[in-house]
ZAVEXLUM-181689 format. One line per field, with one value per residue (C-alpha): x, y, z; residue number from 1; residue in three letters. Coordinates in steps of 0.25 Angstrom, whole numbers, plus 5000, padded with zeros to 4 digits. Layout:
N
px: [X; ...] $
py: [Y; ...] $
pz: [Z; ...] $
num: [NUM; ...] $
residuo: [ala; ...] $
***
This chain:
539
px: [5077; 5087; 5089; 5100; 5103; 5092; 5092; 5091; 5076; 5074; 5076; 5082; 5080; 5088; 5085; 5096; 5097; 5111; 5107; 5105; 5092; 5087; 5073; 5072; 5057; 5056; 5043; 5040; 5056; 5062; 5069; 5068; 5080; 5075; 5076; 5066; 5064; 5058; 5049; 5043; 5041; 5031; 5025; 5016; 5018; 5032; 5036; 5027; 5035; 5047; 5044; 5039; 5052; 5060; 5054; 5053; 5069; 5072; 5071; 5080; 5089; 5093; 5094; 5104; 5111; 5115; 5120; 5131; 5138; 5149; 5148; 5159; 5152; 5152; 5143; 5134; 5133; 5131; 5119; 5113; 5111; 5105; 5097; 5091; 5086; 5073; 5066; 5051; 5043; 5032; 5025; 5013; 5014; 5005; 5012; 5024; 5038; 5036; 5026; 5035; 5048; 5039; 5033; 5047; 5052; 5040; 5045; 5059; 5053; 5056; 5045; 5038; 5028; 5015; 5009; 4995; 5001; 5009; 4999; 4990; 5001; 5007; 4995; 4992; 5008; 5007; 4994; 5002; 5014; 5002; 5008; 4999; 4999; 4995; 5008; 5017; 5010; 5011; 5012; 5013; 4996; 4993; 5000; 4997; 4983; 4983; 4989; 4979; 4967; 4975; 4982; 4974; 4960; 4958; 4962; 4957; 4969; 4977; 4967; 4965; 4982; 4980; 4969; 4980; 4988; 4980; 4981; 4994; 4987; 4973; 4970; 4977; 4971; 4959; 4959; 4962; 4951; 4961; 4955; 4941; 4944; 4952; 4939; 4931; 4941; 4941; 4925; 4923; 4933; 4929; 4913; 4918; 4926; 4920; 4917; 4919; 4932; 4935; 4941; 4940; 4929; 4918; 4919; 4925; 4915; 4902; 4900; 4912; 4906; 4894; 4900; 4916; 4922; 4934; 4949; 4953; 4968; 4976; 4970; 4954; 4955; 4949; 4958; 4951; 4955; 4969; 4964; 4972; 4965; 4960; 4969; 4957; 4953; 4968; 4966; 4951; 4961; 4972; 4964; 4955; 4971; 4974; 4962; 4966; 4977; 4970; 4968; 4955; 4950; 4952; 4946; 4935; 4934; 4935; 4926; 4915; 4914; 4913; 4900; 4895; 4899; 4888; 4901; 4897; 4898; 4908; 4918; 4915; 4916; 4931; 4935; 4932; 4937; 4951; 4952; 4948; 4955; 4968; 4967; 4962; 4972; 4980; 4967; 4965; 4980; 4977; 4965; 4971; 4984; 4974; 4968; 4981; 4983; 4971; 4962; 4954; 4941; 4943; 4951; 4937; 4929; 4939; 4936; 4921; 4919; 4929; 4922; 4908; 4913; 4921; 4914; 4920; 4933; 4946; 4957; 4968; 4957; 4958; 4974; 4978; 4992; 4994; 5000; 5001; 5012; 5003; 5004; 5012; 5000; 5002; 4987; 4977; 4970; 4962; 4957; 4952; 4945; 4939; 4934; 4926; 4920; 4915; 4910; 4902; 4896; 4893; 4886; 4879; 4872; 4869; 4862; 4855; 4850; 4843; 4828; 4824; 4822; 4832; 4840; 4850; 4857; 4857; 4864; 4874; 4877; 4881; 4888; 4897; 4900; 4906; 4913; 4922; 4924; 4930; 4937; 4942; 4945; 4956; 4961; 4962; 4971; 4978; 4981; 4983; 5000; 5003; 5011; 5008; 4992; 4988; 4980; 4968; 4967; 4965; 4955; 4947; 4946; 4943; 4932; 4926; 4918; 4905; 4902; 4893; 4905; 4910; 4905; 4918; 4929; 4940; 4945; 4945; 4952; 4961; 4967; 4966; 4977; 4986; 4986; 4990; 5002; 5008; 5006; 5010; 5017; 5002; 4996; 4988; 4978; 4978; 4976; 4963; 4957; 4961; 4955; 4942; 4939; 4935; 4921; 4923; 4911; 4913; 4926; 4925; 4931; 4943; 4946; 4944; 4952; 4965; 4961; 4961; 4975; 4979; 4992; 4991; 4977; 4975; 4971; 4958; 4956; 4959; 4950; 4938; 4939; 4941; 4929; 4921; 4924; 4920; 4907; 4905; 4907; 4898; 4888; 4887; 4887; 4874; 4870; 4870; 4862; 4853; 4849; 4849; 4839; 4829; 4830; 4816; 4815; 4813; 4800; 4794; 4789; 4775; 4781; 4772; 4778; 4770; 4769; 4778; 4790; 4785; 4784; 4800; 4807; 4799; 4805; 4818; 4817; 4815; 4825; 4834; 4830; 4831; 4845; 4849; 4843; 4852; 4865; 4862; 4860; 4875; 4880; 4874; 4879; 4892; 4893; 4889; 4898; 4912; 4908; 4906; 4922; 4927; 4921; 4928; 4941; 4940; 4937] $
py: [4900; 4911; 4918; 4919; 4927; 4927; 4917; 4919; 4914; 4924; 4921; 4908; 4902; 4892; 4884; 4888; 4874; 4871; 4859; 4860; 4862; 4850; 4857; 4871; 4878; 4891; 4897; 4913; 4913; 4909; 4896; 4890; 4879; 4869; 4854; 4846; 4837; 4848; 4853; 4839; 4836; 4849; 4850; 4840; 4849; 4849; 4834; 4830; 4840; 4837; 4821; 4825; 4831; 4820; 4809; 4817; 4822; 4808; 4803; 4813; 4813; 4799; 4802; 4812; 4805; 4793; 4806; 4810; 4798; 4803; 4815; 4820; 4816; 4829; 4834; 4822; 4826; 4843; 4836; 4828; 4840; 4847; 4837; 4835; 4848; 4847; 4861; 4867; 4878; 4882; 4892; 4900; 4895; 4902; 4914; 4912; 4911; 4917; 4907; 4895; 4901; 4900; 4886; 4881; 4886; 4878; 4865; 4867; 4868; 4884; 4891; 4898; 4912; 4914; 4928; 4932; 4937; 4925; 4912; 4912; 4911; 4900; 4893; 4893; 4889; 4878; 4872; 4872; 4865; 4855; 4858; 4850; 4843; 4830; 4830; 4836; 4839; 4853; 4858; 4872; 4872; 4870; 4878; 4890; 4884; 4887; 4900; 4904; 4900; 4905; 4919; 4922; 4920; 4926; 4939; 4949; 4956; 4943; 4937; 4950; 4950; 4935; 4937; 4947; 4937; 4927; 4937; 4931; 4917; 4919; 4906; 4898; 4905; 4904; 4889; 4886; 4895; 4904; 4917; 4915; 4909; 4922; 4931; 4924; 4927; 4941; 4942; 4934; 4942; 4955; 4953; 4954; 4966; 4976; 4990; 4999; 4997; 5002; 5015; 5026; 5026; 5016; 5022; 5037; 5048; 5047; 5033; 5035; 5048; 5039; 5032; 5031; 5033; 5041; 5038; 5046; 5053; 5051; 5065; 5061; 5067; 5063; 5059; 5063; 5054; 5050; 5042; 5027; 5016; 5004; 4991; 4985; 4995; 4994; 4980; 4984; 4993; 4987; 4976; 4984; 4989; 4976; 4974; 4985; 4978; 4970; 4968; 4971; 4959; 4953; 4964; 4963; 4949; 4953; 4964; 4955; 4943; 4953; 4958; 4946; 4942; 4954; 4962; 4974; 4987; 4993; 4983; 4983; 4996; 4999; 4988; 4996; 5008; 5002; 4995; 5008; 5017; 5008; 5010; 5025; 5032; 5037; 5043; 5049; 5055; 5059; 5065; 5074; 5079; 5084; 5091; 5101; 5101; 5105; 5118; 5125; 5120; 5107; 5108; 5112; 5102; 5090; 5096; 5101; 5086; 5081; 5090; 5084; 5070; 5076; 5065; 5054; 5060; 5055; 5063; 5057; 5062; 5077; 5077; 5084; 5090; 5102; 5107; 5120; 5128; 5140; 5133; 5122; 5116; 5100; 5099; 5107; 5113; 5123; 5110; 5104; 5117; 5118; 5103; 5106; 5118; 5110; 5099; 5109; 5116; 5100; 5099; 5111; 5107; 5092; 5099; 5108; 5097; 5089; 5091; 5093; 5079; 5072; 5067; 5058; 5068; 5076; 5066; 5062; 5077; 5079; 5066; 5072; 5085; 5076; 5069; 5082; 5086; 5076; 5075; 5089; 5088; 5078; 5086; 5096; 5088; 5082; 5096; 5102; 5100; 5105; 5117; 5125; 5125; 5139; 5141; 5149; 5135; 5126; 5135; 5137; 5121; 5120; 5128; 5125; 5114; 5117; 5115; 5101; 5095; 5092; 5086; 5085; 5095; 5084; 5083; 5098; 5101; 5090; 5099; 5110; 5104; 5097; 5112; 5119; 5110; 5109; 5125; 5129; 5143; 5148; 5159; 5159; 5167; 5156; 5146; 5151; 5152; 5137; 5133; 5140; 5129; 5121; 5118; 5116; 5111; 5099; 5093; 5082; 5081; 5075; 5085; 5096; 5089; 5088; 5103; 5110; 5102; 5106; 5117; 5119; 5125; 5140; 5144; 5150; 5137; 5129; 5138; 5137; 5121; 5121; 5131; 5120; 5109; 5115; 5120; 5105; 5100; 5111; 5108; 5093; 5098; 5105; 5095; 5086; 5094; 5098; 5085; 5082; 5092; 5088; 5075; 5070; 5066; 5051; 5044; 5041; 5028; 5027; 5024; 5016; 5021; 5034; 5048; 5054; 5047; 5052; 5066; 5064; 5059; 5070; 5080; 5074; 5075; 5088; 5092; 5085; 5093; 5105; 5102; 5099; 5113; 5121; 5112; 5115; 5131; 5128; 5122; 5133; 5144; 5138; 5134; 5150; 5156; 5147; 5151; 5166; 5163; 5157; 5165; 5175; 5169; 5166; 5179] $
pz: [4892; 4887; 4873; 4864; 4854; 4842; 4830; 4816; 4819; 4832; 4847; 4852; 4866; 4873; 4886; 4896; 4901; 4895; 4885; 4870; 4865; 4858; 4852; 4846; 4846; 4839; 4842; 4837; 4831; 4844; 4845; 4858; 4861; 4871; 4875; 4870; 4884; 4891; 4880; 4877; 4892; 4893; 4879; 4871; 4859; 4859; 4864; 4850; 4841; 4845; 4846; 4831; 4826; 4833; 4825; 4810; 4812; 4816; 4803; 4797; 4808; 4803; 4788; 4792; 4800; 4790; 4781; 4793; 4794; 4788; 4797; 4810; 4822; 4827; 4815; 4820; 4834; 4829; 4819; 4830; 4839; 4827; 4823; 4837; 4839; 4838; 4830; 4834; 4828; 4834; 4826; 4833; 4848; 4857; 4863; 4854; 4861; 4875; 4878; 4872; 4882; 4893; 4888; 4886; 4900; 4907; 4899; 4905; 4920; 4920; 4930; 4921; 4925; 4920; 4919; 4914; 4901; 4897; 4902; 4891; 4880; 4887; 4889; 4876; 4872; 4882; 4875; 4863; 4869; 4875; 4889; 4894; 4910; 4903; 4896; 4907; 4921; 4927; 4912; 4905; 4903; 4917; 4921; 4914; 4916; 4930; 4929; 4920; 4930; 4944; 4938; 4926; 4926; 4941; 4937; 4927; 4926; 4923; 4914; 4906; 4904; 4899; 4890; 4883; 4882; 4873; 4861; 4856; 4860; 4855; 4849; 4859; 4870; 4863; 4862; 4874; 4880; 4887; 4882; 4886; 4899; 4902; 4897; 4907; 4917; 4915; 4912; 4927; 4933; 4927; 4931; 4947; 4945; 4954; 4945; 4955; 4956; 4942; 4940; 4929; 4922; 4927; 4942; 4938; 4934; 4939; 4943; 4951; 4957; 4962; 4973; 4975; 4987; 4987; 4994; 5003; 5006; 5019; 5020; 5018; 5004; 4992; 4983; 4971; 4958; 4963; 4974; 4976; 4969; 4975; 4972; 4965; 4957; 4953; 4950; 4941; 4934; 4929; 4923; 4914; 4911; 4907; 4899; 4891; 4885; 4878; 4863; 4858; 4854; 4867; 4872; 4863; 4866; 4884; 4883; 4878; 4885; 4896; 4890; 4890; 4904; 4909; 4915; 4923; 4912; 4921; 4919; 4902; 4901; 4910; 4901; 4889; 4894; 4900; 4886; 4877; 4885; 4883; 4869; 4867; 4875; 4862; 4856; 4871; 4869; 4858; 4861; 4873; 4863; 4852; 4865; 4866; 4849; 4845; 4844; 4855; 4850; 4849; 4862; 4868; 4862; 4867; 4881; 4879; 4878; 4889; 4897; 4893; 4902; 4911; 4922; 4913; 4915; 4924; 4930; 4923; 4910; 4916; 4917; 4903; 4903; 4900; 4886; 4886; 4886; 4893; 4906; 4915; 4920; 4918; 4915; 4906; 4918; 4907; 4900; 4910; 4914; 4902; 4901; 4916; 4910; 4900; 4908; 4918; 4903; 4901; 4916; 4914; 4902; 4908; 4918; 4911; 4903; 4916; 4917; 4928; 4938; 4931; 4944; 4935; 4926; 4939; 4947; 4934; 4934; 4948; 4949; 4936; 4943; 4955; 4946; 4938; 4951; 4957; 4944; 4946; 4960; 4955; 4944; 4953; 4962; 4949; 4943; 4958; 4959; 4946; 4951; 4939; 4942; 4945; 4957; 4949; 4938; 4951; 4957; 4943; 4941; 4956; 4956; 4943; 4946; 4954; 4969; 4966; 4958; 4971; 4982; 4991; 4990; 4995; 4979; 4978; 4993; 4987; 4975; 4982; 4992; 4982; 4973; 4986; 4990; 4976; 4975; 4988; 4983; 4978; 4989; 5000; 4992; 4981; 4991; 4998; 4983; 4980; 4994; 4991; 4981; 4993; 5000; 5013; 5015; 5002; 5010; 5017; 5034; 5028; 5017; 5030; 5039; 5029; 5025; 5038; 5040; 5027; 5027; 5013; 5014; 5016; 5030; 5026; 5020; 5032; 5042; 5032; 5032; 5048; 5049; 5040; 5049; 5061; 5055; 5051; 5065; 5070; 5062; 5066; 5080; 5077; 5070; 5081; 5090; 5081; 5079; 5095; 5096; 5085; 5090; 5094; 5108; 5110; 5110; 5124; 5126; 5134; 5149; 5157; 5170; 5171; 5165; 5175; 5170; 5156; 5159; 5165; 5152; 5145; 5152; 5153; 5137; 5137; 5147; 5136; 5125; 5132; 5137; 5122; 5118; 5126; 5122; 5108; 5110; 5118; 5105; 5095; 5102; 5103; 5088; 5084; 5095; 5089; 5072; 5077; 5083; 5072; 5061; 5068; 5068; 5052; 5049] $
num: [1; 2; 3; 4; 5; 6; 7; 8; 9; 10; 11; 12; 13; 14; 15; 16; 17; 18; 19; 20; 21; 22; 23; 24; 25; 26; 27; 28; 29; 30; 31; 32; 33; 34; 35; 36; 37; 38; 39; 40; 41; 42; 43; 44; 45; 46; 47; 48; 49; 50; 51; 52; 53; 54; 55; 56; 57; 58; 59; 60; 61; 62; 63; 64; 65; 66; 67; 68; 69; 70; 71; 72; 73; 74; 75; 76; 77; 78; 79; 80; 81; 82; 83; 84; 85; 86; 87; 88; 89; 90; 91; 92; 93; 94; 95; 96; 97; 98; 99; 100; 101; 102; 103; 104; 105; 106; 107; 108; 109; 110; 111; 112; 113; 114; 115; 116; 117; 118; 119; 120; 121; 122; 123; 124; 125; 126; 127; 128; 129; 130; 131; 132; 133; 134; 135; 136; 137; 138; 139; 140; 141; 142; 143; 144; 145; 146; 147; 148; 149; 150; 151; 152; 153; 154; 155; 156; 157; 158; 159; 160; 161; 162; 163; 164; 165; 166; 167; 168; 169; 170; 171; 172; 173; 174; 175; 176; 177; 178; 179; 180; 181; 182; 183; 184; 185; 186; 187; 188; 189; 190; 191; 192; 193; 194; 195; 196; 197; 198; 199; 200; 201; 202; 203; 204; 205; 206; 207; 208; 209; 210; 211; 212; 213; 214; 215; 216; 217; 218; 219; 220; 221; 222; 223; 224; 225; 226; 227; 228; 229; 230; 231; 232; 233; 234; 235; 236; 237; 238; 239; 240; 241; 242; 243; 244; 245; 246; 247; 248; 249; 250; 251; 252; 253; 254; 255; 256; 257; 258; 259; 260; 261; 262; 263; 264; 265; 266; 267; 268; 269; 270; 271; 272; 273; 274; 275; 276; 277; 278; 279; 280; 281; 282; 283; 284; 285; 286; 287; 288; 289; 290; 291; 292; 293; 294; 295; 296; 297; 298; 299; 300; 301; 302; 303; 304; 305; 306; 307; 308; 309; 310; 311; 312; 313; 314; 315; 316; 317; 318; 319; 320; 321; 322; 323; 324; 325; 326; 327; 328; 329; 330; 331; 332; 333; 334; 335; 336; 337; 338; 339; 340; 341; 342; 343; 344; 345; 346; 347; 348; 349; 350; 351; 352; 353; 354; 355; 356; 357; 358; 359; 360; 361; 362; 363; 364; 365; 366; 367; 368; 369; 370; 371; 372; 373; 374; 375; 376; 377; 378; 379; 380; 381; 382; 383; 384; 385; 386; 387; 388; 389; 390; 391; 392; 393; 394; 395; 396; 397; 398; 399; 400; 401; 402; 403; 404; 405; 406; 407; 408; 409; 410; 411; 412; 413; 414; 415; 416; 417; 418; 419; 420; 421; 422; 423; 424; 425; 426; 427; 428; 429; 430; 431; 432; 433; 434; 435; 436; 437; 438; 439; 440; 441; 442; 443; 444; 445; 446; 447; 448; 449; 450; 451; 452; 453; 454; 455; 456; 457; 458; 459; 460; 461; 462; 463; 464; 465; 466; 467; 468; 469; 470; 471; 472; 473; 474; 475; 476; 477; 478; 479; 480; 481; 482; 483; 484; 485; 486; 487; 488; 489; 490; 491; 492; 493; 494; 495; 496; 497; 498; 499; 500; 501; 502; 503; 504; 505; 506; 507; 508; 509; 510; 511; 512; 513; 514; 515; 516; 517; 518; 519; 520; 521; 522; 523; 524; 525; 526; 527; 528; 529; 530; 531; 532; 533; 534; 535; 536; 537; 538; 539] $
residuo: [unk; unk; unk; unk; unk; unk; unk; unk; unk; unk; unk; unk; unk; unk; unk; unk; unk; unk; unk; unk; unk; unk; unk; unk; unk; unk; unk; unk; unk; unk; unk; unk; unk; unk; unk; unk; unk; unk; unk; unk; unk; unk; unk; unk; unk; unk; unk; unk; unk; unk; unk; unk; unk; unk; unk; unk; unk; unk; unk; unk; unk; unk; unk; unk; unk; unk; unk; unk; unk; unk; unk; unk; unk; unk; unk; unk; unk; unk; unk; unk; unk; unk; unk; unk; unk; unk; unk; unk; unk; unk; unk; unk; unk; unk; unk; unk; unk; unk; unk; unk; unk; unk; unk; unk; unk; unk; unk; unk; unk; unk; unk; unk; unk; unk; unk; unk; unk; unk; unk; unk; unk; unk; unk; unk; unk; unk; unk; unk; unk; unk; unk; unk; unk; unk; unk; unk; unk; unk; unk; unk; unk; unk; unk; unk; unk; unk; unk; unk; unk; unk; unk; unk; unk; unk; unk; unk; unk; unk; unk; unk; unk; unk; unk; unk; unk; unk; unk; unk; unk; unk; unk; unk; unk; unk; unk; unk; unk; unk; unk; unk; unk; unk; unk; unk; unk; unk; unk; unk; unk; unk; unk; unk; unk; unk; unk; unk; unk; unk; unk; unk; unk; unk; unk; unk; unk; unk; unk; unk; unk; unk; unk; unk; unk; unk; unk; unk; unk; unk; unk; unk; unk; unk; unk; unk; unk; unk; unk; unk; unk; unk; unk; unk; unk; unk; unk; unk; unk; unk; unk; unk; unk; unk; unk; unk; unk; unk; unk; unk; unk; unk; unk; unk; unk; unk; unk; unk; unk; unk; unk; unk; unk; unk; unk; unk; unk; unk; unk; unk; unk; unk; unk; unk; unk; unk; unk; unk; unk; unk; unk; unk; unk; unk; unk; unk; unk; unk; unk; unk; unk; unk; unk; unk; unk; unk; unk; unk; unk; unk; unk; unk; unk; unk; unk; unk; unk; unk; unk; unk; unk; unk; unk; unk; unk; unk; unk; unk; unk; unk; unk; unk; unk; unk; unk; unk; unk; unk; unk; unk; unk; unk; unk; unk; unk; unk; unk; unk; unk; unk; unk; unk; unk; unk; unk; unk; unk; unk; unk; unk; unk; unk; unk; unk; unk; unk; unk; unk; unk; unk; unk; unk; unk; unk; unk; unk; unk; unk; unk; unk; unk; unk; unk; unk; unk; unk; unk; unk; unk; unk; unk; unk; unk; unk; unk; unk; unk; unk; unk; unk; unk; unk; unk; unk; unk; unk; unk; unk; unk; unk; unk; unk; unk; unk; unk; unk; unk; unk; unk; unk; unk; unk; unk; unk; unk; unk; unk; unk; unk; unk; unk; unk; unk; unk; unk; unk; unk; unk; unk; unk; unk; unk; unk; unk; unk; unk; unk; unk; unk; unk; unk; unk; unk; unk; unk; unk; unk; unk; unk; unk; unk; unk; unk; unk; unk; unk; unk; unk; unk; unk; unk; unk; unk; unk; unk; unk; unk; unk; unk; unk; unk; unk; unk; unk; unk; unk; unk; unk; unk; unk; unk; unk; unk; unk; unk; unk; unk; unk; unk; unk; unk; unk; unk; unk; unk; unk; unk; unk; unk; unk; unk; unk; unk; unk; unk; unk; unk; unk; unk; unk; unk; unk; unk; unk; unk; unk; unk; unk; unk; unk; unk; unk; unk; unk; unk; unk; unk; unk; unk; unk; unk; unk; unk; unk; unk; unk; unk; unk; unk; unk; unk] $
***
């Protein structure tokens, strides 16, 4: 179908099919020129009006004629056309023109695609038109039928774009039962969605902290906050997007019927959150400028109380730029200073507050410590390659945080690496202090094994990680022997072929033991003679 230029009553469509149209339907302003044979071989509806205006224009078709018989007949032939044309309004039709194009195009044999937006609409327009398979077979109904059932219905993420779509169709879509058909869909094919797999906020913060596995670099590094996403967890998330875009009534309407479905409170509650957060992000803008507009105190008491649920916190949350014109940092380094301060005041009290035997708060205290400083580990990795980052700020956030925040230094080391190669000028002396962050003993083989090959390091650094590792090995070494030594000798079982042989594996036994004895003086000796050698090579 092509567009011409607009009418005095809107947009006008012709059929580019080359022959004169002999039926004109105007549905939402737009006249649509078409052919009445391939309209009545698709559409109940419109074989019946059109059947219907045929027969009342006949009868004044042949009062008028009688009054042209005195007429040229090339007026006749110009008033037969006219008269011919066959006019339809079709006020209200379901989905308004774009649904009767695509209708119209289906009734002229045009292929036709279907898309989880647009089916619904059509649907409903092609119960209008009574596209039925009983009229025509292979018809516009079953067809959108069965793309409903094989595209729609299958998928969450498709059925959530669908229901959208029945807000400009409600009580179509509603009659036909289209729209509780699709909350089913999403109800059944929400309950088998796996809650682990959702991100930020049901698997962030503490619950997270109980038992995710972290990604690892090309390098063995934890990648902190910025590791890669699963595929699936990709697919989780970009439905509860979708779901956002709904209006509130429908959501109204979803969130409901899920309640009643006994839904697991994880998946009602992302929903809620995905759909509020949609929907509150101008106040939350809002929220951060008044930060930098208004005055100290009240400055202070917006970040007295961020720092309060600084475990409910993300990254992206922590990433405020900076404003000032004092310094060129991109983010507000000194905020977010502040807001830890105020999180381990908070901590402090919470502990404080725990009688004594009350294992729980305990155990939700620690877990909150892991959690802020994993949090600032991956700041510190964010913040790290902004070249105008002083080396003193990065060592005062680093070393805020106290030694059971942090289970592992891998986050830390990670920062620690990404601020030295995007601040290569700073000196050797700077370098050493950054580096003194750093446990050896809180990182893991991997971290060691890419520190000790890392050039960017400083060599006292390097030497203390290389000193670690061999102190570990040794110690499993001693370790091992120990252990073969306390080992407790074999039972003996009663022999019946004399005490002779008795006494022989007895002493045989003790042989043993004695041999391992003076093997493991060897070892000692060896182990104290090599750290006396390379404590003096350190030094």
């Amino acid at each position: 179908m092509e567009a011409e230029k607009p009418s005095s009553k809107g947009q006008a469509w012709f059929c580019a099919t080359g022959l004169p149209s002999d039926v004109v339907i105007e549905v939402d302003g737009i006249t649509f020129h078409l052919h009445k044979f391939h309209l009545m071989s698709k559409s109940r509806k419109l074989d019946q009006l059109i059947a219907e205006q045929g027969r009342q224009s006949s009868t004044a078709t042949v009062t008028k004629q009688k009054q042209r018989e005195t007429e040229t007949e090339i007026e006749e032939e110009d008033c037969q056309e006219e008269e011919d044309e066959c006019q339809i309004s079709l006020p209200d039709f379901p989905g308004g023109s774009e649904s009767f194009e695509t209708a119209a195009n289906f009734c002229y044999g045009v292929k036709i695609d279907l898309s989880s937006s647009t089916v619904v609409p059509l649907r409903c327009a092609s119960k209008f038109l009574e596209m039925t398979d009983e009229y025509s077979e292979d018809n516009l109904i079953s067809k959108t039928e069965r793309f409903l059932s094989l595209s729609v219905f299958k998928s969450l993420k498709e059925s959530i774009k669908a229901f959208k779509s029945c807000e400009s169709v409600m009580s179509f879509a509603e009659s036909l039962g289209i729209v509780q058909r699709l909350i089913d869909s999403i109800a059944s094919t929400a309950s088998s969605v796996d809650p682990t797999l959702f991100g930020w906020p049901v698997n962030n913060g503490i619950v997270e902290a109980k038992g995710a596995s972290s990604k690892a670099l090309p390098n063995g590094l934890e990648t902190c906050f910025r590791r890669k996403v699963p595929a699936r967890t990709n697919n989780v998330e970009s439905w509860f997007e979708n779901l956002a875009l709904l209006s509130l009534p429908l959501f109204k309407r979803l969130i409901l019927t899920l309640k009643t479905r006994d839904l697991s409170p994880e998946i009602i509650e992302r929903c809620l959150i995905s759909y509020t957060k949609k929907y509150i992000l101008i106040a939350v803008e809002l929220a951060t400028a008044a930060v930098f507009v208004v005055g100290l105190s009240s400055k202070a008491a917006v970040e007295k109380k961020i720092g309060s649920q600084l475990e409910q916190a993300t990254l992206d949350d922590l990433l405020i730029p900076s404003y000032s014109y004092l310094n060129e940092m991109l983010y507000d380094v000194d905020s977010i200073e502040r807001i830890l301060g105020y999180f381990l005041d908070e901590l402090e009290e919470r502990t404080a507050e725990v009688t004594e035997g009350n294992v729980y708060n305990n155990s939700v205290g620690q877990l909150a410590w892991m959690v802020v400083g994993k949090l600032i580990d991956g700041y510190l990795s964010e913040i790290a390659s902004d070249a105008n980052l002083k080396p003193g700020k990065f060592y005062d956030l680093a070393i805020s945080l106290p030694e059971q925040a942090r289970n592992f230094d891998d986050g830390l080391y990670r920062a620690v690496d990404v601020y030295l190669k995007a601040h290569p000028w700073i000196p050797e002396s700077e370098r050493e202090k950054l580096c003194g962050v750093l446990d050896c003993q809180k990182l893991t083989l991997e971290a060691c094994t890419h520190a000790a090959q890392n050039e960017r390091l400083p060599l006292r650094a390097v030497v203390q990680v290389l000193l670690f590792k061999q102190l570990q090995f040794r110690q499993a070494i001693t370790e091992t022997l120990s252990a073969a030594e306390t080992e407790p000798l074999s039972a003996v079982r009663p022999s019946e072929v004399g005490r002779e042989e008795e006494e022989e594996e007895k002493a045989t036994s003790l042989s043993r033991r004695e041999e391992g004895r003076r093997r493991d003086k060897k070892w000692r000796a060896a182990v104290r003679e090599n750290q006396v050698l390379d404590w003096t090579w350190i030094v």
